[in-house]
C-alpha positions as CSV (number, residue, x, y, z in Angstrom):
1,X,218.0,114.9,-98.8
2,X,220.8,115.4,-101.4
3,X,223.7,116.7,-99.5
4,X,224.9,119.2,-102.5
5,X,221.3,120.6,-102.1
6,X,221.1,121.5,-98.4
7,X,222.5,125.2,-99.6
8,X,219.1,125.8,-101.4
9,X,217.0,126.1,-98.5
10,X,217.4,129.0,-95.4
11,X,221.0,129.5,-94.0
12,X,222.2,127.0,-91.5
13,X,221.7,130.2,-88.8
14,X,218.2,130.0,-89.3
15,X,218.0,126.7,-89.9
16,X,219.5,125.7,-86.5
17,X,217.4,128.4,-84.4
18,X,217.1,126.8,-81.5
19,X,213.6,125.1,-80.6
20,X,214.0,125.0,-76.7
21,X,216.4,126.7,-74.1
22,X,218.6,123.6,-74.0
23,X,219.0,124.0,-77.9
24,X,220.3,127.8,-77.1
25,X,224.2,128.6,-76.2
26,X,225.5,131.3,-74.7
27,X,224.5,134.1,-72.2
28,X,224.8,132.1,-69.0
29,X,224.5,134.9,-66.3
30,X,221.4,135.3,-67.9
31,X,219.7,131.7,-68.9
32,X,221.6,130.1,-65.4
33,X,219.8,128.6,-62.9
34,X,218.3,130.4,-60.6
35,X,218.6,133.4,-63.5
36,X,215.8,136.1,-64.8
37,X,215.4,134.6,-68.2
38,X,215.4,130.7,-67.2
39,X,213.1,131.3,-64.7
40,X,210.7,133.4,-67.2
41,X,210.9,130.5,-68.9
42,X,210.1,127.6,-67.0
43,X,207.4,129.5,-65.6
44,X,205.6,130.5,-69.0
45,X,205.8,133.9,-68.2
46,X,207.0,137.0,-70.5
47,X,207.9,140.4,-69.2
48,X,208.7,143.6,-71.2
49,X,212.5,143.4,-72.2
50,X,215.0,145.4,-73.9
51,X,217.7,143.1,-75.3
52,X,221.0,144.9,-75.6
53,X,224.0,143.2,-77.4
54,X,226.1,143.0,-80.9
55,X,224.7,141.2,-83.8
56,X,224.4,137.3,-83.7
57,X,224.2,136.8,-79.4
58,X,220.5,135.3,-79.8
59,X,218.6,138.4,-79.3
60,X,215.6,137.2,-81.6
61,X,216.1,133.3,-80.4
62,X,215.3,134.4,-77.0
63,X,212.6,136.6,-77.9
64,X,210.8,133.9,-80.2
65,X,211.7,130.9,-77.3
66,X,210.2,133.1,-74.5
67,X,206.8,133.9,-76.2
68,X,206.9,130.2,-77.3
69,X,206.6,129.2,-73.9
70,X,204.5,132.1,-72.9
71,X,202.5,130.1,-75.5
72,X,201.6,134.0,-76.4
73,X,200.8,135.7,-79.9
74,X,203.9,136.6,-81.5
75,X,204.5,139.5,-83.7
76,X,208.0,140.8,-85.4
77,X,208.0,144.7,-85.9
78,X,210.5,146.0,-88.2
79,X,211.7,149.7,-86.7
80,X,213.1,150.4,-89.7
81,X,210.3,149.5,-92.4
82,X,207.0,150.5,-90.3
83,X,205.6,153.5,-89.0
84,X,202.3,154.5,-86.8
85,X,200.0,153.5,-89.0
86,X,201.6,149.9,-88.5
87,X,201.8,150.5,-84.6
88,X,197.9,151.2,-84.7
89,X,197.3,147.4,-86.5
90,X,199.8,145.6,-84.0
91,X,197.4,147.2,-81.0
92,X,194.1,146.6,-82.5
93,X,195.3,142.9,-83.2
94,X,196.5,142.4,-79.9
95,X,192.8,143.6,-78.6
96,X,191.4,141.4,-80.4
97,X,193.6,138.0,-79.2
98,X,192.9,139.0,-75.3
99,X,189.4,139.5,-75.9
100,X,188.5,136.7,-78.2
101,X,191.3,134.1,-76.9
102,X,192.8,135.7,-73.5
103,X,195.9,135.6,-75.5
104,X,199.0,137.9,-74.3
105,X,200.6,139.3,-77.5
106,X,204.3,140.1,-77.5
107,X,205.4,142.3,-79.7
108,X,209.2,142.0,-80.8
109,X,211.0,144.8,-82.3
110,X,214.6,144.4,-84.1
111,X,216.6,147.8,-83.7
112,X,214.5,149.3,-81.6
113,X,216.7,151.9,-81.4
114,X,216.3,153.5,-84.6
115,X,212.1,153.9,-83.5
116,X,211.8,157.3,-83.3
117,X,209.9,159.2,-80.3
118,X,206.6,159.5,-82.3
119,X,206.4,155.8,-82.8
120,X,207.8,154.8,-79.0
121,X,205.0,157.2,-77.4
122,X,202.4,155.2,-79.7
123,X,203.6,152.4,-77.6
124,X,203.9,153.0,-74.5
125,X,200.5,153.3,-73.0
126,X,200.0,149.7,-74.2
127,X,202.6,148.7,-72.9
128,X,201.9,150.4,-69.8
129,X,198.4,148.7,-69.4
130,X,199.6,145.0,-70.4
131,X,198.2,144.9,-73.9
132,X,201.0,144.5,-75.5
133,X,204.8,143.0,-73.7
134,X,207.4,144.3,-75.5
135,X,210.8,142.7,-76.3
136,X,213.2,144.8,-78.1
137,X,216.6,144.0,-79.5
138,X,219.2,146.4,-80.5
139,X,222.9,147.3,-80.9
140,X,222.9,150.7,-79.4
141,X,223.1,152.3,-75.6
142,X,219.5,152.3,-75.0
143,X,220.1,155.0,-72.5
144,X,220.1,157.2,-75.7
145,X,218.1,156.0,-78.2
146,X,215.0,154.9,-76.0
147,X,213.0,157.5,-74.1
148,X,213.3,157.4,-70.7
149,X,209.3,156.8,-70.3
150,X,209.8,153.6,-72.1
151,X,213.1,152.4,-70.5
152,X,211.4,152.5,-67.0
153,X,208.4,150.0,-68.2
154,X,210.8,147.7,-69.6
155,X,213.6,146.0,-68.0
156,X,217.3,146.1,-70.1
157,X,219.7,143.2,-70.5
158,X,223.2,143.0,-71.3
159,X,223.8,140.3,-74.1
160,X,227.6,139.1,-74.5
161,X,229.4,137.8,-77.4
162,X,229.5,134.4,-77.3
163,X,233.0,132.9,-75.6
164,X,235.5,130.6,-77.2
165,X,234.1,127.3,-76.0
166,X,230.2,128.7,-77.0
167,X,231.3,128.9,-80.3
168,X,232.9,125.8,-80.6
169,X,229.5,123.9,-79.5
170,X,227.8,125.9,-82.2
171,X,230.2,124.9,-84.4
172,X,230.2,121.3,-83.2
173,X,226.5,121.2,-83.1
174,X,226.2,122.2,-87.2
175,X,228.3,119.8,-88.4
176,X,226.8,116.8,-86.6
177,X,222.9,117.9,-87.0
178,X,221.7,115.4,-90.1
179,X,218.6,117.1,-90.0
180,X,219.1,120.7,-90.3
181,X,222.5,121.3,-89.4
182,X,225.7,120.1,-91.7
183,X,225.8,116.5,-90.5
184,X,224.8,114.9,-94.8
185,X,228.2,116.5,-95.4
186,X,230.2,114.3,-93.7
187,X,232.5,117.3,-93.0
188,X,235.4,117.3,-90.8
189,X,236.8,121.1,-89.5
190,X,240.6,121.1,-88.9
191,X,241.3,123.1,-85.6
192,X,243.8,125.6,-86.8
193,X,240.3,126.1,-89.8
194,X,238.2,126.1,-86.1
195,X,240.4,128.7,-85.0
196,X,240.1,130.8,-87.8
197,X,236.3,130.9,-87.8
198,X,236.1,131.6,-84.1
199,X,238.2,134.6,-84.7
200,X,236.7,136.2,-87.6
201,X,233.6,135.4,-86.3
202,X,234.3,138.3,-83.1
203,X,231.6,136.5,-81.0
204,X,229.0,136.7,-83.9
205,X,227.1,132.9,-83.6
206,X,225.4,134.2,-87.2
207,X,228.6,134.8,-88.8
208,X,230.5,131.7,-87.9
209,X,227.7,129.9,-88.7
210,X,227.5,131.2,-92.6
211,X,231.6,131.1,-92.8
212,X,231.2,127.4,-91.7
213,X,228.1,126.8,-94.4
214,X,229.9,128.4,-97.1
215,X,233.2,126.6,-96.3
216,X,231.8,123.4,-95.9
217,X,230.2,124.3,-99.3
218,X,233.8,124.7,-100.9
219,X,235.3,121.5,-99.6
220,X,235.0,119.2,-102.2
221,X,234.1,115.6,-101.0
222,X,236.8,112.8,-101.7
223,X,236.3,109.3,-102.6
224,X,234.6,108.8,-99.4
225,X,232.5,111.5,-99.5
226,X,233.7,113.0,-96.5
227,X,234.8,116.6,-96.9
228,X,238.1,118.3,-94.8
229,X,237.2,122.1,-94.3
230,X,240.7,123.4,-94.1
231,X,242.3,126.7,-93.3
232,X,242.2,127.2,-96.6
233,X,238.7,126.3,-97.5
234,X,238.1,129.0,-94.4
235,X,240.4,131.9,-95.6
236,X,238.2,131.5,-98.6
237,X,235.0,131.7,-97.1
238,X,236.1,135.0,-94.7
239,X,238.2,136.4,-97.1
240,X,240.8,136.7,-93.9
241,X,243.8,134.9,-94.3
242,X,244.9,133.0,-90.9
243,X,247.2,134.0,-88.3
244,X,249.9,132.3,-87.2
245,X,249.2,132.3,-83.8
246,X,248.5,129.5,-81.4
247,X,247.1,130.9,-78.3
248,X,247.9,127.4,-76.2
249,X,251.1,126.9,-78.0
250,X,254.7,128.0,-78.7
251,X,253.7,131.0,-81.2
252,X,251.5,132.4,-77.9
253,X,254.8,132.2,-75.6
254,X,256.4,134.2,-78.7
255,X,254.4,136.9,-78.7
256,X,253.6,137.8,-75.2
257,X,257.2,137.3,-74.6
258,X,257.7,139.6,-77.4
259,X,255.5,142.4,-76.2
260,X,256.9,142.2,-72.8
261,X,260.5,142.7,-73.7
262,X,259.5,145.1,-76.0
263,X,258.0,147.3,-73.2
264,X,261.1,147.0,-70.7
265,X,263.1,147.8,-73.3
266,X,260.9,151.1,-73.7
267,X,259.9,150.3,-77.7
268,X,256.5,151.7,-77.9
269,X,256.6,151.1,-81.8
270,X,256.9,147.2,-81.4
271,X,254.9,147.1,-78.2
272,X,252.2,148.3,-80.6
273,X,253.1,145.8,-83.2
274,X,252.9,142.7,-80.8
275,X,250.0,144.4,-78.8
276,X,248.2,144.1,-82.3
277,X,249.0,141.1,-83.6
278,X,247.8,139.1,-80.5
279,X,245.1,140.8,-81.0
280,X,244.3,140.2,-84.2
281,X,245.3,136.3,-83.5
282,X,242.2,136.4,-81.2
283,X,243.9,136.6,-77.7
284,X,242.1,137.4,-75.0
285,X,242.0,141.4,-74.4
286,X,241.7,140.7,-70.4
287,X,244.8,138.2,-70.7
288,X,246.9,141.2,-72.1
289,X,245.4,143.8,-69.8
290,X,246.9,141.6,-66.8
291,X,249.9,140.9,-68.0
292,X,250.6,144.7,-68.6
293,X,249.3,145.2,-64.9
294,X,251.7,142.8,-63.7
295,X,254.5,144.8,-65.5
296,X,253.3,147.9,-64.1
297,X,254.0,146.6,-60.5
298,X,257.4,144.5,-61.9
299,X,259.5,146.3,-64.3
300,X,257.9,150.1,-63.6
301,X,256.5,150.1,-60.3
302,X,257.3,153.2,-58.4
303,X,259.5,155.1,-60.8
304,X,256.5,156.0,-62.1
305,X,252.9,154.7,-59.7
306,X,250.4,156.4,-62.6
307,X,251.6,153.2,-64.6
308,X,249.7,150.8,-62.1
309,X,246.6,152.8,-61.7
310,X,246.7,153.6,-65.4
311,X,246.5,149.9,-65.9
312,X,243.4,149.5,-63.5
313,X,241.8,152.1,-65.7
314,X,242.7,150.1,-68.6
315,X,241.3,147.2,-67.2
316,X,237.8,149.0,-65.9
317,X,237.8,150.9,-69.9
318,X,237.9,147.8,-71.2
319,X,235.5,146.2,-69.2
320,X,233.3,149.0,-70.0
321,X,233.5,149.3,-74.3
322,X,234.7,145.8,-75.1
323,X,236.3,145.1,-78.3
324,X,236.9,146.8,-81.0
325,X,236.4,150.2,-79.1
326,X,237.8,149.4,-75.9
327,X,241.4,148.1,-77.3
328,X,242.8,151.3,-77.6
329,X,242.6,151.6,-73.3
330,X,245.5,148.6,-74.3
331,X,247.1,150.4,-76.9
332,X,247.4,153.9,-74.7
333,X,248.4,151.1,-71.7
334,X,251.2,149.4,-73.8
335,X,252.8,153.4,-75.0
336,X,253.0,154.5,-71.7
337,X,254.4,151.4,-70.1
338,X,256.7,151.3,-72.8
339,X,257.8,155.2,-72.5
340,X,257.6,155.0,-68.4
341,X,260.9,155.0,-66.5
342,X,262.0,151.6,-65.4
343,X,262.4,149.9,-61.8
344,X,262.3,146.5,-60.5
345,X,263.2,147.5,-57.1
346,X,260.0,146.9,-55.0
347,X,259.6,143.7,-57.6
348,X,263.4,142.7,-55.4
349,X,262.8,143.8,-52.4
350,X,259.5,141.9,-51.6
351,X,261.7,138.6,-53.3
352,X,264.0,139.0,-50.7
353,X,261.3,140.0,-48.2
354,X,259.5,137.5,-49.1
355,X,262.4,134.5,-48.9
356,X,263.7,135.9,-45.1
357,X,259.5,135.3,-44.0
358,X,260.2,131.3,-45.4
359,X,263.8,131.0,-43.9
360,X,263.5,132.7,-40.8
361,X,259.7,131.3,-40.0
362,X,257.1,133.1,-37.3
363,X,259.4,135.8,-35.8
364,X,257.6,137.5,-33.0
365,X,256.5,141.0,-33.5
366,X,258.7,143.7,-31.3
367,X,256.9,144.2,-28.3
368,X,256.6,148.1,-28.3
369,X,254.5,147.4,-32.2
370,X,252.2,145.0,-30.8
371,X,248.7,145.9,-30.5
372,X,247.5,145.9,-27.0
373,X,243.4,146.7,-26.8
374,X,242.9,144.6,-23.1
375,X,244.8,145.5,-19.4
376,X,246.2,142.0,-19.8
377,X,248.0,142.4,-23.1
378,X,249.6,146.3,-21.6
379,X,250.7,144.4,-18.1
380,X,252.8,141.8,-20.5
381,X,254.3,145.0,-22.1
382,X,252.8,144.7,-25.6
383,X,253.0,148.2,-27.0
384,X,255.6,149.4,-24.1
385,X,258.1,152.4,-25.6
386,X,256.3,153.2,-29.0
387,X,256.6,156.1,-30.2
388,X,253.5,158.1,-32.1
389,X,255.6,159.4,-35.2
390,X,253.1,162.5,-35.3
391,X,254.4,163.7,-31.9
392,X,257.9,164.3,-33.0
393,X,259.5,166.3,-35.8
394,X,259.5,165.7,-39.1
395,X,256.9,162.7,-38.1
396,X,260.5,160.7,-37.2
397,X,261.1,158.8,-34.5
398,X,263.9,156.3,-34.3
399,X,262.3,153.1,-33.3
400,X,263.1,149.3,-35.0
401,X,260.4,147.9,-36.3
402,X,262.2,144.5,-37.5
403,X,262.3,141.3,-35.2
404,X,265.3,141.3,-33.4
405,X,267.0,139.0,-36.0
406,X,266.3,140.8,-38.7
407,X,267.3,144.0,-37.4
408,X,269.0,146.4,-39.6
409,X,268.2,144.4,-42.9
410,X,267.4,146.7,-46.4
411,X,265.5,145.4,-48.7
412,X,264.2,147.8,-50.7
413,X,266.8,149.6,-52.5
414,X,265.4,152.4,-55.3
415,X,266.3,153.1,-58.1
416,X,267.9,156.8,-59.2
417,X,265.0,156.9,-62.3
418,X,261.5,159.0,-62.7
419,X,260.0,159.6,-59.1
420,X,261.4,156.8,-57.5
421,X,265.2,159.5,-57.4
422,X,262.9,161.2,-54.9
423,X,262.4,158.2,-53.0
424,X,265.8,157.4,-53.2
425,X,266.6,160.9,-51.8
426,X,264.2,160.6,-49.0
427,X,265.4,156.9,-48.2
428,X,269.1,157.7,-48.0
429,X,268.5,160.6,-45.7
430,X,266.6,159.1,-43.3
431,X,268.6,155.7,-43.5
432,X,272.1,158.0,-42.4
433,X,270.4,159.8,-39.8
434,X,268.8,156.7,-38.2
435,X,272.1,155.0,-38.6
436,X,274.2,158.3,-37.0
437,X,272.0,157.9,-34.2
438,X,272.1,154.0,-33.2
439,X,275.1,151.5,-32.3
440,X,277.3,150.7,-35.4
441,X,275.9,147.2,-36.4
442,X,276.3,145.4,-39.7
443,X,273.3,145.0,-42.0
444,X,271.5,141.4,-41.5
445,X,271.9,139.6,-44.5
């Protein structure tokens, strides 16, 4: 086969389709061992699924590679081109392949969701009997767009974008397949080019796999006939032209560094900025989300405690939409951590908390805080003299709580900013009239 000539025949997506499960990447939690789909699979067997995911995760590959197995009729329905009339055929056909062959049929039906309810209630008493198994695939919420009568005779599954190091083995995989991959090209991908198609690509295995046909296309052979898909040859086939951003490099340090100086320093406009560009770069959304939870706790923390559980919301939003819709949880994150007062105060005090525990080593606990549950442990004096905060005013009782060598050491020391003034009001009352009403010793240090 002529090398130049490989872009006459189907695109390399379809042409590399996988032909077995070991052939397919991606979706792990739900092809794993021990998992619903692999163990479909290995035993033969098909069930009514709805396949729920964005474009190019292997919703049709499945479909095809379960029914394969199945060894079961197998029937594409377009929800879009066909109507009732076309519903009626599918059923009569699939009468006919049980009672002539004992053959299962299984029907698979690409954007199921745009069926409308007519032509789902043709279905369902077929697929309520066992004529027909249904797989459908589609974009869209099914909780909305498929009746609730159909839903509960099918099962739903959640299909990911494919990761970093998925799309890298699909990438891998093209360019050394001779047969109906990329491998007669001779083509070597640079890995800033690699980079480039990963990102564009947004977890879409179809559309990394036409940038990397149509760039491959562009790159002209040498001498040697081998070809160098560059950035360049890349930018071309996306139309995108590449970020500078290397997310296990220098440029990566940059930028986080960048957005997080930019928050403490209360810029909203460039915490946007730097929020977007690693973005755009192709950082990971749920690398940023933790490093804006960790400034919550260091560099707001309690002059304003919404910032923290604003984050976790963040997080769970995120978690929830994905990208593109759930990024703006980290934009709305980034503008309030940015506008949020400021304190690092519980950030030092747990440091130094934190470095008397290593210097000091296993101090005992104070015998009147120590638990005592059995007659032995109250004989030895373990919770002798405490005092039950609720039976005295004002919930204050003036008791240490410190191990004797410690006693008397501050650690936390607030900050006069955003709610933690109030703390520092509170702190520095009760501090002075503990202190009025107790031998005058010097802080530990």
């Amino acid at each position: 086969m002529d090398a130049d000539n490989l872009n006459l025949f189907q695109p390399l997506a379809q042409r590399l389709r996988p032909r077995n499960l070991d052939e397919y990447v991606g979706q792990k939690h739900l092809l794993g061992p021990g998992k619903l789909l692999r163990l479909l699979y290995e035993r033969g067997q098909v069930a009514s699924l709805i396949l729920w995911g964005p474009p190019g995760v292997g919703k049709t590959s499945l479909a095809r590679l379960l029914t394969q197995k199945a060894k079961a009729d197998y029937v594409e329905f377009s929800a879009v081109l066909s109507g009732i009339k076309d519903v009626r055929e599918v059923v009569e056909k699939a009468r006919q392949a049980k009672a002539a062959l004992n053959r299962p049929t299984v029907l698979f039906v690409d954007e199921i969701h745009r069926f409308n309810k007519a032509q789902q209630d043709a279905f369902l008493p077929h697929v309520e009997s066992g004529l027909i198994t249904l797989i459908g695939a589609t974009t869209e919420n099914p909780s909305f767009e498929i009746i609730a009568a159909l839903l509960s005779r099918t099962r739903v599954l959640v299909l990911e974008p494919l990761s970093r190091a998925e799309l890298e083995e699909l990438a891998a995989m093209a360019l050394a397949d001779r047969e109906r991959g990329l491998g007669l090209l001779e083509a070597k991908l640079d890995p800033q080019a690699l980079d480039l198609l990963i990102v564009s690509s947004g977890g879409d295995a179809r559309s990394l796999l036409n940038a990397l046909e149509l760039a491959s296309a562009l790159a002209r052979p040498d001498a040697e006939g081998n070809r160098a898909i560059t950035v360049a040859t890349v930018e071309e086939s996306v139309q995108k032209k590449a970020w500078r951003y290397d997310k296990g490099g220098e440029e990566h340090y940059n930028l986080i560094s960048a957005l997080h100086k930019s928050l403490r320093d209360s810029d909203p406009d460039a915490s946007l900025y730097w929020l977007a560009r690693m973005l755009e770069g192709g950082e990971d959304p749920l690398f940023l989300l933790r490093r804006m939870i960790r400034f919550a706790s260091e560099d707001v923390g309690l002059a304003d405690p919404l910032a923290l559980m604003l984050g976790i919301s963040a997080l769970e939003s995120y978690r929830l939409l994905g990208s593109p819709e759930g990024d703006l949880a980290l934009a709305h994150l980034a503008v309030h951590l940015a506008c949020a007062p400021k304190s690092n105060s519980v950030y030092k005090a747990f440091s130094a908390a934190r470095s008397d525990a290593k210097k000091h080593g296993p101090l005992g606990v104070p015998l009147h805080i120590r638990n005592a549950p059995t007659k032995l442990m109250k004989e030895l004096g373990y919770g002798h003299g405490y005092q039950y905060a609720h039976d005295f005013k004002d919930a204050e009782v003036d008791q240490t709580h410190l191990p004797p060598e410690l006693e008397g050491a501050e650690y936390y020391h607030p900050t006069e900013r955003g709610r933690e003034k109030a703390i520092a009001d509170f702190l520095r009352a009760r501090r002075e009239r503990l202190k009025s009403r107790r031998p005058n010793k010097p802080p530990n240090k």
